[in-house]
C-alpha positions, 0 to 999 in steps of 0.5 A: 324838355330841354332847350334843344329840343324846343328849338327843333321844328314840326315836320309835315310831309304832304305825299300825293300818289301818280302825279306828274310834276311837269303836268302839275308845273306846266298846266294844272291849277293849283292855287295853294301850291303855287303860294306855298312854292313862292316860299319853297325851295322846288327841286325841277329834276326829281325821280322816283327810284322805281315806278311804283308805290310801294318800292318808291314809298319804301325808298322815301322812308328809308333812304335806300334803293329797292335793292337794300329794303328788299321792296319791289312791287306792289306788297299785297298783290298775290304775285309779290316778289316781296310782302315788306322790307327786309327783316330789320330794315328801319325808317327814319320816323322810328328815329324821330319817335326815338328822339322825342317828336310826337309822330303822326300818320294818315292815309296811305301806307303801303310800304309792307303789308306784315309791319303797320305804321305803329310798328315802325314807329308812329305814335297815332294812326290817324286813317290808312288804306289798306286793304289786306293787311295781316301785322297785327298778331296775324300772319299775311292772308294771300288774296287767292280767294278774291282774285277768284270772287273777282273772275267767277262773277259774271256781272262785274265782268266784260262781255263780248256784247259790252256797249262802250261808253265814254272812259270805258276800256273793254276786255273780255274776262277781265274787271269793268275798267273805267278811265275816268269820271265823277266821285265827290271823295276819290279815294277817300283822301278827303277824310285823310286830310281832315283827320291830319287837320285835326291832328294839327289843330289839337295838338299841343306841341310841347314836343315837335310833331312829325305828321305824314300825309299820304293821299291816293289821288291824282291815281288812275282812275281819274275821278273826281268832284264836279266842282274840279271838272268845271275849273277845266270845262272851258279849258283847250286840252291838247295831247302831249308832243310824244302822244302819237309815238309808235314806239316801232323803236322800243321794246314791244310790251310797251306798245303793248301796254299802249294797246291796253288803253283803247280810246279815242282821241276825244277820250284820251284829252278827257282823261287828261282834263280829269286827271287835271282836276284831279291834281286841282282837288289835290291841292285843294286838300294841301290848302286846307292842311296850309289853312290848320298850319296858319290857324294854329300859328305854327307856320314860323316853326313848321317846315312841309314837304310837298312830294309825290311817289311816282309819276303818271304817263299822261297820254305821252306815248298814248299811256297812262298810270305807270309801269315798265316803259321807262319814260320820264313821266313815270319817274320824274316826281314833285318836290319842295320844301318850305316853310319854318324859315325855309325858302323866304325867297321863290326858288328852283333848283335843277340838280338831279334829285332822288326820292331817297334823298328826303329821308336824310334831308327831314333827319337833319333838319330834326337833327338827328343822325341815322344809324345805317349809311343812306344812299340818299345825300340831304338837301339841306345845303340847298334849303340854305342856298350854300355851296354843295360839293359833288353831287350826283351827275345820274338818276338810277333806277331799279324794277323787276316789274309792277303786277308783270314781272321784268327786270328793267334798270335805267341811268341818265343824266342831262344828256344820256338815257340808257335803259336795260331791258331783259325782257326786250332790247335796249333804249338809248335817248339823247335827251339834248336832242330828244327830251320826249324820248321819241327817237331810240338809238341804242342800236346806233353804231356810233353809241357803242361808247356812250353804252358801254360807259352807261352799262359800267355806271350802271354795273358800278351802282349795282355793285355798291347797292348789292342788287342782284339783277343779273348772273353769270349764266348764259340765258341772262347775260342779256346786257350788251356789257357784263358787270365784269367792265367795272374792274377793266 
């Protein structure tokens, strides 16, 4: 082993799923984060680029918008646009394999459903969740014939005679659906960290390891162990500002979406103790993978993320999960780096960051260069406090839909939030004035200017990430301004 590679540090990146970084800062008790953050360095204004896993997972291992890997929504949905990345795309552990670092991988994957984590570059699976998966010598299986298990079978279906019961959304035809409750283990996630535990404990580092840590929590539905329930049983739970918005303004599936979630109040401040208990067992599970670090007495030499894929509604405009209504909850994600001499000091930076960003980050920090140009910029010049250059002044995001198809393309900065919607009329937000996004002013006069700039960086971002979203034919050119702006 030569002497560089001696010197280079073990990597471990703790993803969670759906969980929302202003909850997370604001309200939720977590202990072992809130020690760990005091030597990190916490990135306050990061987003997803899509508001969904497996896109959003795509563009942390790739460094790529979903434009450029070819993942849009969910991969082992029937309905897919797409089951994996596009042919011969790469993520950056088969670039640290490569460079010598033993890499290991636990818990969710979810980024294709035809390539398994072996094949794209970890040495050990430790634990996955999948649930149809077709990459080892087979081709993918449609999941057609469950969908029809699921909707021919009477008993786990509502009824038009269904008692409700607390944390029940009734609909006729459709699967029992639970908001929330009691399971000892959600997900399974306990299993993924004490493998990852484990994993670190027996290792015997004369290579650096890269380990990645995927956990399903705090992901709908909201169930959790009694023991987290209890932090919050005393605790005053109150609705989001935005919880009351009628969203007449905004587009109408979003107010249908709205009214999939039919809860009382009482309820709706149930889920949000939950899903806080949720994030509370959460960091429990991140406190046991900070205790193996400090056990093996590799903290001086081991640098973590903590990161999430996307956020969670929360009850802000009476919704919850994630999907096409495109409000900051959905995107706005938690981000730190600390540890192996990062961040001896607490701190937050504000810049705008993208979850594309992390992938040339870990690369740099393992010096190693990626051989494809990246749309995501490393981090590394703010781990070490220097001076960085023109970076980013908008977040720009891209989906066609979650399980419902609709293009839909957003890009804000710290004033102006403008959203295409093709499937309804646009949204315009100035978040100076309205951080909860409650009043839509596409339709002012007097923000035909400030559309027209947002449609052509918009136009320009699509032009540089080659994404298709829109043709010259008249049934699609719904945007208030065709990409033909950029060259004026």
């Amino acid at each position: 082993m030569n002497e560089i590679m001696n010197k280079k540090k073990n990597i471990i990146v703790f993803m969670t799923d759906q969980q929302n970084a202003s909850v997370t800062a604001n309200t939720a008790k977590t202990p072992n984060l809130d020690a760990y953050l005091q030597k990190a360095v916490t990135f306050s204004n990061a987003y997803c680029t899509a508001p969904h896993c497996c896109p959003s997972r795509a563009s942390f291992f790739t460094g790529l918008m979903p434009s450029q890997h070819g993942v849009w929504n969910n991969v082992e949905v029937d309905n897919a646009l797409s089951r994996g990345m596009y042919e011969g795309t790469r993520i950056f552990p088969e670039l640290l394999q490569k460079e010598g670092y033993h890499t290991a991988f636990s818990g969710k994957w979810h980024i294709s459903a035809l390539e398994w984590p072996k094949n794209k570059g970890f040495d050990k699976v430790l634990h996955t969740h999948i649930t149809n998966f077709g990459a080892m010598g087979k081709e993918y299986v449609p999941k057609y014939n469950e969908w029809i298990k699921v909707y021919i079978d009477a008993k786990n279906l509502d009824g038009k005679e269904e008692v409700k019961s607390q944390g029940r959304v009734i609909k006729e035809g459709y699967p029992s659906y639970y908001q929330y409750g009691l399971d000892e283990d959600p997900f399974g996630d306990n299993e993924t960290v004490e493998l990852a535990c484990k994993e670190i404990m027996e290792y015997d580092y004369e290579n650096p390891m890269f380990l990645y840590i995927g956990t399903t929590g705090p992901h709908d539905p909201y169930f959790v162990p009694q023991e987290f329930l209890d932090l919050y049983k005393d605790m005053e739970i109150k609705l989001p500002d935005n919880f009351q918005d009628d969203m007449l303004d905004k587009p109408a599936l979003y107010r249908r979406t709205k009214e999939q979630f039919d809860l009382s109040e009482e309820e709706h401040i149930e889920s949000i103790r939950h899903y806080l208990a949720f994030i509370s067992y959460e960091d429990y599970l991140f406190g046991k993978v900070q205790k193996s670090i400090r056990e093996k007495g590799i903290e001086d030499d081991t640098i973590v993320l903590y990161l999430t894929d996307h956020g969670d509604y929360v009850g802000a405009h009476g919704l919850w999960a994630k999907g096409l209504p495109c409000f900051k909850e959905a995107y706005h994600i938690c981000a730190a780096i600390g540890g192996g001499g990062i961040g001896e000091i607490y701190s937050v930076r504000d810049e705008l960051v993208s979850i594309m960003d992390f992938a040339p980050t870990i690369l740099e920090l393992a010096g190693v260069s990626a051989p494809w140009e990246m749309c995501g910029r490393s981090l590394v010049d703010f781990l070490y406090h220097k001076e960085v250059s023109q970076w980013r002044t908008e977040i720009f995001t891209q989906t066609n839909g979650n399980e419902i198809y609709g293009i839909q393309r957003a890009v804000w900065n710290k004033k102006w939030k403008y959203v295409f919607n093709s499937f309804d009329y646009d949204e315009l937000y100035d978040l100076e004035k309205d951080p909860d996004e409650m009043k839509n002013i596409a339709k002012d006069p007097e923000n035909k200017q400030v559309i027209y700039n947002m449609c052509k960086k918009m136009w320009q971002y699509a032009c540089e990430t080659k994404d298709n979203s829109t043709c010259g034919y008249i049934m699609v050119r719904l945007a208030p301004y065709g990409p033909g702006i950029i060259h004026e």
